[in-house]
N, C-alpha and C positions, 0 to 999 in steps of 0.2 A: 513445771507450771501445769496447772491444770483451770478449767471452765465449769462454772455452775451457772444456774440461775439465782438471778439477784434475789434477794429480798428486800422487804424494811429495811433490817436491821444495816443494812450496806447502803443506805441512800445520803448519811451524810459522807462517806468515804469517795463514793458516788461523786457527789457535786464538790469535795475537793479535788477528785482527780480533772476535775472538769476544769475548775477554775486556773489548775496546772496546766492544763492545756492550752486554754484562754492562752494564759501570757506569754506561751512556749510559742505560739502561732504566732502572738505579734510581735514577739523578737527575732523570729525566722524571717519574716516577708509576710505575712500572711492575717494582716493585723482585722481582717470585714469577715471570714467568715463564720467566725462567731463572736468576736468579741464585740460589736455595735447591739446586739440585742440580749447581751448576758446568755446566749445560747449555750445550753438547753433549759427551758424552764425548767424549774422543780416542780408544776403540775405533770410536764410531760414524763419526766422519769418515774414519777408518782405511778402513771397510768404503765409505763412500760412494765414496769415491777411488776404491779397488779395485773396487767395479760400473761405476764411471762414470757415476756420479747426482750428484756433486761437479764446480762448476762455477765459475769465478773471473771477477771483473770485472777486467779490464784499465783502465788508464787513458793516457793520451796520451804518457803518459812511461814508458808500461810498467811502471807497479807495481802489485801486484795490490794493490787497494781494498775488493774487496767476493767474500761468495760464497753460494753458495746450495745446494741440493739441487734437483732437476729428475728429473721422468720423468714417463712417460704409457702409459697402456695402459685397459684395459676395468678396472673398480673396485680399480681399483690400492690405493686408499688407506684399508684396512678401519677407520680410526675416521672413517673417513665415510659408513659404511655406516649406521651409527645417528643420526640429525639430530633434532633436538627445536626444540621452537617456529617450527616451519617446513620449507620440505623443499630440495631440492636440483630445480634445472631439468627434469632428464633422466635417464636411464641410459646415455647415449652415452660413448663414450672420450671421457677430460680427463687434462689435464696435471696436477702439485702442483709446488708450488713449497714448501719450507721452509727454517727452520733458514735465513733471511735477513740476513745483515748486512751493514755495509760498517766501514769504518773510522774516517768522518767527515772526513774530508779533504776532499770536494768535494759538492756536492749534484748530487743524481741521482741517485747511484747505484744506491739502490730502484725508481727508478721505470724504469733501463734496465733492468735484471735482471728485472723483472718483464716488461715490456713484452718482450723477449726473447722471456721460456717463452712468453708467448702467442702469437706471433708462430710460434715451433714445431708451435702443437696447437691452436692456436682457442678453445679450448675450456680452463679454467684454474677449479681451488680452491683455494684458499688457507685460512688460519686462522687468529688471534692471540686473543693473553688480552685480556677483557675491559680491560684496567688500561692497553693498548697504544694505546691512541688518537691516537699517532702515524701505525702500521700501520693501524689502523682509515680514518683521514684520508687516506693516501695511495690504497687499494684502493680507497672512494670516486671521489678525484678521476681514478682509470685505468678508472671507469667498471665495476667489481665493483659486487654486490649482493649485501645480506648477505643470509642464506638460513633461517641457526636458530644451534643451538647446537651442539657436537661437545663429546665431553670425549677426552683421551688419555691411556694406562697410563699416563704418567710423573707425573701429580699427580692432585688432585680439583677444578682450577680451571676454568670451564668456558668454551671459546674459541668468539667466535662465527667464522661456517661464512660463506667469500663463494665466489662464483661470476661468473664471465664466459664469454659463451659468443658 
């Protein structure tokens, strides 16, 4: 497997593997955090592409399988400025990783993509809905620690907050 940055030309592969995602969460348990607002919009992934925050899993065969959002700089990521029931490591630059899926086709896929960003910045947060305990299971086992709570504009459900550093 390997990582690029997305393009166009991957944005409808893009919002199938999303939509794979969609169903896969709410057959798991996990049926609010994204599937009530069709999450992620296609302006949003529009704009990721276009900054180059939009990142695609390759697979051996060359198909894209999985993709994510990526970046890193000094508090990049303002619903993590507020943390509740707990705090956040540091105040040093860190990466985010969001907006994670793959397509299901092969396992791994989360745990390259992730292992990736880290691998970028050292330094890595992440977030999922309580109900995600897939996502929960995996950040665990990649040696994250969960930190508190974060909530974000897009609902009232509240995501715990990990950390790797």
């Amino acid at each position: 497997m390997k990582i690029r940055k997305a393009a166009e030309e991957d944005f409808n592969r893009i919002m199938e593997i999303y939509a794979f995602a969609r169903d896969f969460m709410a057959k798991t348990g996990n049926p609010n955090q994204w599937g009530p607002t069709n999450w992620p919009p296609e302006a949003l992934i529009h704009d990721d592409i276009r900054e180059g925050s939009s990142y695609v899993c390759i697979n051996d065969d060359g198909k894209v399988t999985g993709v994510f959002y990526f970046t890193q700089g000094k508090d990049i990521e303002p619903t993590y400025r507020e943390i509740t029931d707990g705090d956040w490591f540091g105040d040093s630059t860190y990466g985010v990783v969001h907006r994670i899926a793959s397509d299901g086709s092969e396992k791994g896929i989360g745990r390259f993509c992730i292992s990736w960003a880290f691998e970028q910045c050292g330094h890595l947060r992440m977030d999922t809905h309580t109900d995600n305990v897939i996502m929960q299971n995996l950040l665990t086992k990649l040696g994250f620690v969960r930190c508190g709570i974060i909530y974000v504009v897009e609902d009232n459900y509240p995501r715990y907050a990990y950390e790797k550093v």
